[in-house]
N, CA, C and O atoms as CSV, one atom per row, in Angstrom:
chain,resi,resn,atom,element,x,y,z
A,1,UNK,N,N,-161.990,-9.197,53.891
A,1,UNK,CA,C,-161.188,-8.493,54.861
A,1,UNK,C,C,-160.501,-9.526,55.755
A,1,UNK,O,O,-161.173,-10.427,56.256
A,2,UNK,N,N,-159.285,-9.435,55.957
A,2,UNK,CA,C,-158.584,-10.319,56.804
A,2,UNK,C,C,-158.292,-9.420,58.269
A,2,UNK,O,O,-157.775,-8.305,58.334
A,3,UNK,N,N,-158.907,-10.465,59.672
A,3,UNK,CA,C,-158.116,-10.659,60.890
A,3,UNK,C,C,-157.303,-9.734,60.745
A,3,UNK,O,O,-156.690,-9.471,59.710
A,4,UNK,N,N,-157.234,-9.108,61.900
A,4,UNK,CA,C,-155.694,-8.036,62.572
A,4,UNK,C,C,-154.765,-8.950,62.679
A,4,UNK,O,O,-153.599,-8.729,62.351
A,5,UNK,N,N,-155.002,-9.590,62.946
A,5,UNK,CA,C,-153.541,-11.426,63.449
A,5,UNK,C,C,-152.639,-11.513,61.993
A,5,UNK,O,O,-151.471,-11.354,61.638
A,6,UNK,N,N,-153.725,-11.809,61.496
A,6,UNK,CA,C,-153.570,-12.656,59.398
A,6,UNK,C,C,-152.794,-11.220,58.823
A,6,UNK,O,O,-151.688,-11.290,58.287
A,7,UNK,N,N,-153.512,-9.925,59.005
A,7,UNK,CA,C,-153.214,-9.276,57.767
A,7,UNK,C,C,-151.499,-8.603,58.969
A,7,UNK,O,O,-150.386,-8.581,58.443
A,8,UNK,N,N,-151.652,-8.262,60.124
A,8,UNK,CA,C,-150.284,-8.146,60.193
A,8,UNK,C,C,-149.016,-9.225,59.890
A,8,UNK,O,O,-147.906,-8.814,59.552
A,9,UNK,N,N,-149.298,-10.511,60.040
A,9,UNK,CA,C,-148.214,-11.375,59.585
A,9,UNK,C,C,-147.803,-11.306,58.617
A,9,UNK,O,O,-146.617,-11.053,58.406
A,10,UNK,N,N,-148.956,-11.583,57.437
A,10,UNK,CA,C,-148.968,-11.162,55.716
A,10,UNK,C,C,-148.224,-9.715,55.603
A,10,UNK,O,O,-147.174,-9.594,54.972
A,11,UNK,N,N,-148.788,-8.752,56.193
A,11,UNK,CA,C,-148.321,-7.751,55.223
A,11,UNK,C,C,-148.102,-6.632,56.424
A,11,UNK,O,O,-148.631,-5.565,56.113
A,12,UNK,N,N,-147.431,-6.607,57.763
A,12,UNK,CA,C,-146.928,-5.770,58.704
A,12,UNK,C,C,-145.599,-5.363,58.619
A,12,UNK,O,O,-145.147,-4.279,58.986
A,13,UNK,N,N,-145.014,-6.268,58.129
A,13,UNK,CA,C,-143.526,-5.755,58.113
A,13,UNK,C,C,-143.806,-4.778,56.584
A,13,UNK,O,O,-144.029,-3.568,56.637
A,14,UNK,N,N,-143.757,-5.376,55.586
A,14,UNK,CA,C,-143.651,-4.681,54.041
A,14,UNK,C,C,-144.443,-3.252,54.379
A,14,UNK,O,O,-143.983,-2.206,53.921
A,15,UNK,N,N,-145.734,-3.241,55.254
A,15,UNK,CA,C,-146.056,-1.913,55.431
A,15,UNK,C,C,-145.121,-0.877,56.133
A,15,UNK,O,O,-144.628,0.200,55.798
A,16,UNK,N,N,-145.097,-1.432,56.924
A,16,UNK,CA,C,-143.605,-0.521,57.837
A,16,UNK,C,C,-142.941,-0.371,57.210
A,16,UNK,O,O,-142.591,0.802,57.080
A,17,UNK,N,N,-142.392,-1.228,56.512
A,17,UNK,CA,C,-141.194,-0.201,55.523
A,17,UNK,C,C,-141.347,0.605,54.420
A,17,UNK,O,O,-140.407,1.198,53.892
A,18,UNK,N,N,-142.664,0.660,53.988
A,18,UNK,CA,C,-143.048,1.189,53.189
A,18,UNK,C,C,-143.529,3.111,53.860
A,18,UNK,O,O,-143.599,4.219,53.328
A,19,UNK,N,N,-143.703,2.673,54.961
A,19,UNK,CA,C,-144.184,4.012,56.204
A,19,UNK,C,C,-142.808,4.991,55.915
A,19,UNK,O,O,-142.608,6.094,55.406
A,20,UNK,N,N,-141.945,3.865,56.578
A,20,UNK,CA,C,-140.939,4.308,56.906
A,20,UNK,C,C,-140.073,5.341,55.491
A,20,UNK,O,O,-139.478,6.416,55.412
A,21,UNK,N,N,-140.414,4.383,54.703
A,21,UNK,CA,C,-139.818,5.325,53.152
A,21,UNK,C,C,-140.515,6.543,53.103
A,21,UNK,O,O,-139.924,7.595,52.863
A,22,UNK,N,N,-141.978,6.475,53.352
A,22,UNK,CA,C,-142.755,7.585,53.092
A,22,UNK,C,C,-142.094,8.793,53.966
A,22,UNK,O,O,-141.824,9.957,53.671
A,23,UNK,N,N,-141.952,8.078,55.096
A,23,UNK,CA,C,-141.735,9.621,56.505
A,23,UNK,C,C,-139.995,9.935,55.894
A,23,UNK,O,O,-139.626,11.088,56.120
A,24,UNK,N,N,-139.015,9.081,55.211
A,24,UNK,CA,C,-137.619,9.896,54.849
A,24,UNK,C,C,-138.098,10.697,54.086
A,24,UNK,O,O,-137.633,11.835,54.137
A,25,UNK,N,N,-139.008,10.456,53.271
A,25,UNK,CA,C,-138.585,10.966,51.552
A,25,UNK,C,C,-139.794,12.287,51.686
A,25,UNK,O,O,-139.660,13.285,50.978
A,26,UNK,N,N,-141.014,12.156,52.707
A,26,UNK,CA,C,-141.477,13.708,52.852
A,26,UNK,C,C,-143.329,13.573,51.975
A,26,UNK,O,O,-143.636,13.254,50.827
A,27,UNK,N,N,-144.025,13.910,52.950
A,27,UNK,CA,C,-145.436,13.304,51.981
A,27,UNK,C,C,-145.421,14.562,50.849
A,27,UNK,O,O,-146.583,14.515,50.446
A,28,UNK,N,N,-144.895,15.442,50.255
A,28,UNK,CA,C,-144.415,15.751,48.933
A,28,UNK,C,C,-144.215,15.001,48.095
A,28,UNK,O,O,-144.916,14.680,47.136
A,29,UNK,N,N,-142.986,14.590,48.492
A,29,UNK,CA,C,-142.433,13.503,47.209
A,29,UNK,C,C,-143.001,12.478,46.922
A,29,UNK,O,O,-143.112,11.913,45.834
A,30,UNK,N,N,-143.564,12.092,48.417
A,30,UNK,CA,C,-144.367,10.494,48.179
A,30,UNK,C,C,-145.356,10.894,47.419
A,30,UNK,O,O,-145.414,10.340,46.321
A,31,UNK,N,N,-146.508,12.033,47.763
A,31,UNK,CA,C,-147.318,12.312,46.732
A,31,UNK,C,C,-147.410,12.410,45.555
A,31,UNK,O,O,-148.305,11.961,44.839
A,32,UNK,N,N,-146.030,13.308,45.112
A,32,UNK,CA,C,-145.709,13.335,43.682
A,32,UNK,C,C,-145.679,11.706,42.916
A,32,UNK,O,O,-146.463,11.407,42.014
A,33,UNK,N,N,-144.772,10.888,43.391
A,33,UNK,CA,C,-144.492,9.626,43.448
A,33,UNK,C,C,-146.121,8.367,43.151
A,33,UNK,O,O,-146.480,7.527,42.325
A,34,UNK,N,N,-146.574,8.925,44.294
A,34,UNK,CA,C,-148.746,8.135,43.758
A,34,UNK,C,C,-149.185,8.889,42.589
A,34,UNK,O,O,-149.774,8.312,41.675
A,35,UNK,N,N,-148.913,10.262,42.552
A,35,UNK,CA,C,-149.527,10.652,41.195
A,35,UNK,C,C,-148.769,9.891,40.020
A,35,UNK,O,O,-149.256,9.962,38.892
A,36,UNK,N,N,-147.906,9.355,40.173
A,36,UNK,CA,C,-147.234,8.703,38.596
A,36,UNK,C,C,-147.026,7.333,38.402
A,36,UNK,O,O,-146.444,6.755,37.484
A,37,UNK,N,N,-147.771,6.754,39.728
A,37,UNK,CA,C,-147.933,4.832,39.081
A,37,UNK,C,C,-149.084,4.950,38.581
A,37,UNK,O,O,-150.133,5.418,39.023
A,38,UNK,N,N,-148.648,4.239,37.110
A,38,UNK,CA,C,-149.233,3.882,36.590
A,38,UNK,C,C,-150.317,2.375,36.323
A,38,UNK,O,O,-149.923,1.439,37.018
A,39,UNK,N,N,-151.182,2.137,35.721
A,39,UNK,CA,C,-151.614,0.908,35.566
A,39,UNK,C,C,-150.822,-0.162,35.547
A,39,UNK,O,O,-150.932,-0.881,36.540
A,40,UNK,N,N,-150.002,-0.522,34.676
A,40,UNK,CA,C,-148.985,-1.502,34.592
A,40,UNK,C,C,-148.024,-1.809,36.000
A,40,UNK,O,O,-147.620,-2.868,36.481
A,41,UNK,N,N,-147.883,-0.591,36.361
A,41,UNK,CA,C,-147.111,-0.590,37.619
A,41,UNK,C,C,-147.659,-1.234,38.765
A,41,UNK,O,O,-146.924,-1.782,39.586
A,42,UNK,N,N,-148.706,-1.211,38.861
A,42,UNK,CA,C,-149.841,-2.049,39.621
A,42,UNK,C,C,-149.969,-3.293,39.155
A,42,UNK,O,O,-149.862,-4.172,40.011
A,43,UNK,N,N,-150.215,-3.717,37.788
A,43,UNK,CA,C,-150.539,-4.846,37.745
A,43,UNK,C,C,-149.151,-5.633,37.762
A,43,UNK,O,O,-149.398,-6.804,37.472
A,44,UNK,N,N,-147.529,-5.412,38.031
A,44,UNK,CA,C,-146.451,-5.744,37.928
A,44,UNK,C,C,-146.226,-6.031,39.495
A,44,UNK,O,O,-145.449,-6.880,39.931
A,45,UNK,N,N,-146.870,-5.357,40.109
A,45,UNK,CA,C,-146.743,-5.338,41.614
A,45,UNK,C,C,-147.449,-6.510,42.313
A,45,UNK,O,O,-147.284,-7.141,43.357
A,46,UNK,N,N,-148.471,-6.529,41.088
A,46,UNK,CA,C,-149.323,-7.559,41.976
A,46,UNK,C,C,-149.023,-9.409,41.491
A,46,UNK,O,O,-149.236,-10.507,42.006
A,47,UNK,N,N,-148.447,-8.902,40.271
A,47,UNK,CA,C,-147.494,-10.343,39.907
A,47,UNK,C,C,-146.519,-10.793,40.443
A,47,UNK,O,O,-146.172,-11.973,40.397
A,48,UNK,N,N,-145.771,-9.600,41.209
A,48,UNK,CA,C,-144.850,-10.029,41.784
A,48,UNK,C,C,-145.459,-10.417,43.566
A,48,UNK,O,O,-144.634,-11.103,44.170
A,49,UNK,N,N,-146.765,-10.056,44.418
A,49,UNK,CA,C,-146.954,-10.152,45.012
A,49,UNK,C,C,-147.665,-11.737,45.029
A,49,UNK,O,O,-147.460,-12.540,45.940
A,50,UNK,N,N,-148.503,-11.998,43.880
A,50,UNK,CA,C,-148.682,-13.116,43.661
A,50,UNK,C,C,-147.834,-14.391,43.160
A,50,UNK,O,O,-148.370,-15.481,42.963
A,51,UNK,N,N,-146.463,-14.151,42.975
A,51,UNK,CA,C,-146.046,-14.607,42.426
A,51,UNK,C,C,-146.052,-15.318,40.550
A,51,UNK,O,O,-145.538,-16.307,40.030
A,52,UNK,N,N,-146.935,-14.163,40.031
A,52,UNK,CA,C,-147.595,-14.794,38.755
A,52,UNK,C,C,-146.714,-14.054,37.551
A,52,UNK,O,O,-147.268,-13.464,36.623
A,53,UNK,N,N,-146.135,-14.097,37.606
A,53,UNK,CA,C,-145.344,-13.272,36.538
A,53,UNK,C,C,-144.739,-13.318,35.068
A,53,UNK,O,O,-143.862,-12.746,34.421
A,54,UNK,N,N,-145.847,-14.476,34.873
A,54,UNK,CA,C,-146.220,-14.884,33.136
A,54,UNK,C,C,-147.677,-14.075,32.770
A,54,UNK,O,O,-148.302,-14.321,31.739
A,55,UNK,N,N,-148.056,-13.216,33.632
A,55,UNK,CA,C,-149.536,-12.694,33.422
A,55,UNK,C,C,-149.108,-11.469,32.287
A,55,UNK,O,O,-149.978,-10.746,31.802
């Protein structure tokens, strides 16, 4: 678990905008939207978060 300090620098802004998409688009759609990532979609996310994207 990371610090309130660490994990807002890392990852405060990308959450906010990610909020922010959620509250246009309506927790409907966003819901619909979590029901359909898939595995791959995750592990593509996290290559690109890691920068690893020969995985």
């Amino acid at each position: 678990m990371l610090p309130p300090e660490l994990w807002e620098s890392d990852w405060g802004e990308g959450h906010e905008r990610l909020e922010d998409l959620k509250n246009k688009l309506g927790e409907g759609l966003w819901s619909q939207a979590l029901d359909r990532i898939t595995d791959t979609d995750h592990e593509l996310v996290d290559a690109l978060i890691t920068g690893d994207l020969n995985a």
